[in-house]
C-alpha positions as MATLAB code, in Angstrom:
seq = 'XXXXXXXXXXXXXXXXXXXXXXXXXXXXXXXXXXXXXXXXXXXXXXXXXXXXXXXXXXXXXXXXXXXXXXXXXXXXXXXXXXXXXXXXXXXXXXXXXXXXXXXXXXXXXXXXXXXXXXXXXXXXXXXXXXXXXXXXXXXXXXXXXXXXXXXXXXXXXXXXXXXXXXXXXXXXXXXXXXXXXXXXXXXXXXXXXXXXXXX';
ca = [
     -61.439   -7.617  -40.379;
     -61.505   -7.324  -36.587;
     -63.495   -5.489  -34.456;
     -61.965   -2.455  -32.351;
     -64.843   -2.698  -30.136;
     -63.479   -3.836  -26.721;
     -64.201   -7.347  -25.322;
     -66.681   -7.573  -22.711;
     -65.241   -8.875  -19.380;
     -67.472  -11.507  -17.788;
     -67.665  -11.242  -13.998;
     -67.985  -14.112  -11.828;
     -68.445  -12.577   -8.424;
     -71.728  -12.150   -6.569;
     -71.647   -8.802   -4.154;
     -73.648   -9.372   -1.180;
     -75.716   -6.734    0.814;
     -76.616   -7.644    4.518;
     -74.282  -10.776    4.218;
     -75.571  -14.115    7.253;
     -74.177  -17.146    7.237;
     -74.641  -20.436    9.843;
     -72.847  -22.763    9.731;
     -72.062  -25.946   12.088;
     -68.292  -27.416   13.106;
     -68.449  -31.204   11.910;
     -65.987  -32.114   14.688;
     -68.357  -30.951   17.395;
     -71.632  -29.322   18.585;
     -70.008  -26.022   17.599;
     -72.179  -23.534   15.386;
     -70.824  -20.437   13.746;
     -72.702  -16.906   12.548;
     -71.134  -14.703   10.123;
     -72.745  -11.118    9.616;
     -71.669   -8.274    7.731;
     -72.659   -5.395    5.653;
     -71.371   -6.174    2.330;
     -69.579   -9.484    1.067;
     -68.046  -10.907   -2.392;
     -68.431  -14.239   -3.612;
     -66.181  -14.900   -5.938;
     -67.887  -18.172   -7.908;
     -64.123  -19.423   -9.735;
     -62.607  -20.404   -6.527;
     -65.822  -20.419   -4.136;
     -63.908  -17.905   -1.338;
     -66.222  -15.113    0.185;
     -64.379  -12.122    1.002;
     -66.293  -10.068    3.981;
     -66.047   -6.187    5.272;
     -66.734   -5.547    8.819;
     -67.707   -8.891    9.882;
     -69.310  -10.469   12.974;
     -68.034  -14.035   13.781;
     -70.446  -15.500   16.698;
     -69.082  -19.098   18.234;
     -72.183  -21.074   19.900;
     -71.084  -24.075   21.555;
     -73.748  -26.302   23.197;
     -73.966  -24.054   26.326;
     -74.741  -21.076   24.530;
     -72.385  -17.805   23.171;
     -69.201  -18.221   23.646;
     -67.288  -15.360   21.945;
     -67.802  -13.029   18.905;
     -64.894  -11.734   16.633;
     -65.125   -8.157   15.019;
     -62.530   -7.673   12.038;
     -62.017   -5.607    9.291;
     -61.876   -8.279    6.897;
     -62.443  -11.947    6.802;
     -62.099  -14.591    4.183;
     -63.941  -17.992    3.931;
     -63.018  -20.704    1.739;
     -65.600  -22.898    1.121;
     -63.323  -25.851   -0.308;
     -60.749  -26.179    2.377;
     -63.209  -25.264    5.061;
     -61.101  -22.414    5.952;
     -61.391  -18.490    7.594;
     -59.136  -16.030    7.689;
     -59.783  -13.019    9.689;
     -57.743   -9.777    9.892;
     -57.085   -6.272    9.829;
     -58.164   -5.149   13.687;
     -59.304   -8.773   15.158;
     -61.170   -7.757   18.479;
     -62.049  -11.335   20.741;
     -64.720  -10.728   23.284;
     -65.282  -13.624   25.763;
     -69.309  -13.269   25.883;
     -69.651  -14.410   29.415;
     -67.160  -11.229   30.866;
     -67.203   -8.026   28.580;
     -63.583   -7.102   30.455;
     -62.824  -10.396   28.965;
     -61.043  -10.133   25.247;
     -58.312  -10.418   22.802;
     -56.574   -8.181   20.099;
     -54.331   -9.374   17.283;
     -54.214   -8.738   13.531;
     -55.129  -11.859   12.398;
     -55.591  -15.827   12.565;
     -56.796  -18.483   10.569;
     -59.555  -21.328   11.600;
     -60.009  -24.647   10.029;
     -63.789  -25.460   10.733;
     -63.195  -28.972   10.497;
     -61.325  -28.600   13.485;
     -61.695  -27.157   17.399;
     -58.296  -25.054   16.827;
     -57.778  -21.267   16.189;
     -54.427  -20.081   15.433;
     -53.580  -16.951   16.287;
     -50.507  -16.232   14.417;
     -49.581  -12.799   15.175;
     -48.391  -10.556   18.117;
     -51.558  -10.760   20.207;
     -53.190   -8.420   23.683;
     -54.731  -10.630   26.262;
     -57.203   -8.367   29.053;
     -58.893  -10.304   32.028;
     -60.259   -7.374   33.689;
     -57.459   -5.657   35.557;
     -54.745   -8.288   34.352;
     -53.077   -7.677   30.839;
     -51.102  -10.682   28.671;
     -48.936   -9.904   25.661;
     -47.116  -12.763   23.145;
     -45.949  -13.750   20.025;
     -48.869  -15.831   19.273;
     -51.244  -18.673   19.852;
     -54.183  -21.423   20.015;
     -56.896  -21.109   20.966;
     -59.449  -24.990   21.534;
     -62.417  -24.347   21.680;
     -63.742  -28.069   22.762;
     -61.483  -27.585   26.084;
     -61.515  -23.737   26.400;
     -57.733  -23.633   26.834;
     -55.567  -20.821   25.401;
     -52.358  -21.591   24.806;
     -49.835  -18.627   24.484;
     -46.003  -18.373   23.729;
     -43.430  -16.310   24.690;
     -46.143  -13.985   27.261;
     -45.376  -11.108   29.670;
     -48.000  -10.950   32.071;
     -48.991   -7.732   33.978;
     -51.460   -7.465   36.460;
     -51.887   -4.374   39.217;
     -53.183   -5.377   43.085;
     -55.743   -2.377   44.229;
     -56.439   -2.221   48.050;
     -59.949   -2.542   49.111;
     -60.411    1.529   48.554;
     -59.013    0.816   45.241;
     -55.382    2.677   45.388;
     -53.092    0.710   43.369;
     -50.846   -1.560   46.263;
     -48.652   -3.413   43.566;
     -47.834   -4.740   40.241;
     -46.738   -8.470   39.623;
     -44.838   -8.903   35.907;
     -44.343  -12.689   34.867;
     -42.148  -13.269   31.964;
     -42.501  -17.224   30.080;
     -42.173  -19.354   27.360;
     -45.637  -20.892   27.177;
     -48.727  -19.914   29.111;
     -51.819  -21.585   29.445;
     -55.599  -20.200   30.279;
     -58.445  -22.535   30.941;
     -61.204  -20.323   30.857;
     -63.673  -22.422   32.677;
     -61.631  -22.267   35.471;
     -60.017  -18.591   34.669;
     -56.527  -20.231   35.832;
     -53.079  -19.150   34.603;
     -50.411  -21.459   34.207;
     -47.122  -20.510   33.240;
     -43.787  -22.234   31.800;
     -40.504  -21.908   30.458;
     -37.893  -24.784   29.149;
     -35.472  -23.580   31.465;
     -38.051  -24.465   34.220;
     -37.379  -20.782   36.168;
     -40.779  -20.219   35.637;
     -43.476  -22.095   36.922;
     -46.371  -20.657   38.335;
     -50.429  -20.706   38.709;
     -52.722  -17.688   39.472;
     -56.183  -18.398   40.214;
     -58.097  -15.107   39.804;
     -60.519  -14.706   42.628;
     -62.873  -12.311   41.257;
     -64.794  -14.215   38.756;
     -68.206  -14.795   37.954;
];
């Protein structure tokens, strides 16, 4: 005769309090901290699912940009994260410096984030919107497509004097040297902004 008693479910996952994790890019000198509240590990597939995280890149100079999200996911056997729900990018050298989007994905054993969503680019008074892209972090070059950049001109007494709107299909921004340069296949657009007022 069976037994009505129900079956007791195993569970597999370990829940996390005060979740840290370091970890080091193999394809450079690139180090990563993850921080968060609470985290899952779920043992069957070895992915750690993450509230709230922190995602701090170190690259051999020092900080170079932390991630807030809602959510991130970590596979640990493709080497994979996936971060979403309200992505926030702050540039750690320049707090006007940073990037929202709703999600991208990052193969640690590469230098390459993809930013596969609609994305909102602020340097300081200048604003960038596009469709997506990719981010290296060995070359600190962001590479956009399909951008509209805004940016307003203030006067010395800082009263607004214009605003200069540059529509392309590919834009790239080298961060070390906080220079625009913008493209289209049609070759109508070509252009380079240095900003002057960097640090």
């Amino acid at each position: 005769q069976k037994s009505s008693k129900p079956t007791a479910q195993l569970d597999y996952k370990s829940y996390i309090t005060n979740f840290e994790l370091l970890q080091k890019n193999t394809s450079n000198d690139t180090r990563i901290r993850i921080t968060s509240p609470k985290a899952t590990l779920d043992q069957t597939n070895n992915i750690i699912k993450i509230k709230d995280s922190s995602i701090e890149i170190i690259n051999k100079d020092g900080q170079d940009f932390k991630v807030k999200s809602g959510n991130s996911t970590i596979n640990n056997m493709s080497n994979l994260i996936n971060v979403s729900n309200n992505v926030i990018i702050s540039f750690l050298d320049n707090k006007d410096y940073f990037i929202s989007t709703n999600t991208f994905y990052w193969d640690l054993n590469t230098s390459i984030i993809d930013i596969d969503s609609p994305l909102n680019m602020n340097l300081d008074n200048t604003n960038i919107i596009a469709t997506n892209g990719l981010y290296n972090l060995d070359q600190s070059q962001f590479k956009i497509d399909n951008s509209v950049f805004n940016r307003t001109f203030y006067s010395s007494e800082g009263k607004k004097l214009y605003q200069v709107e540059i529509k392309s299909d590919f834009a790239n921004w080298l961060k070390k040297e906080n220079t625009l340069i913008f493209k289209s296949n049609d070759k109508q657009v070509e252009t380079t902004i240095t900003f002057l007022t960097t640090k």
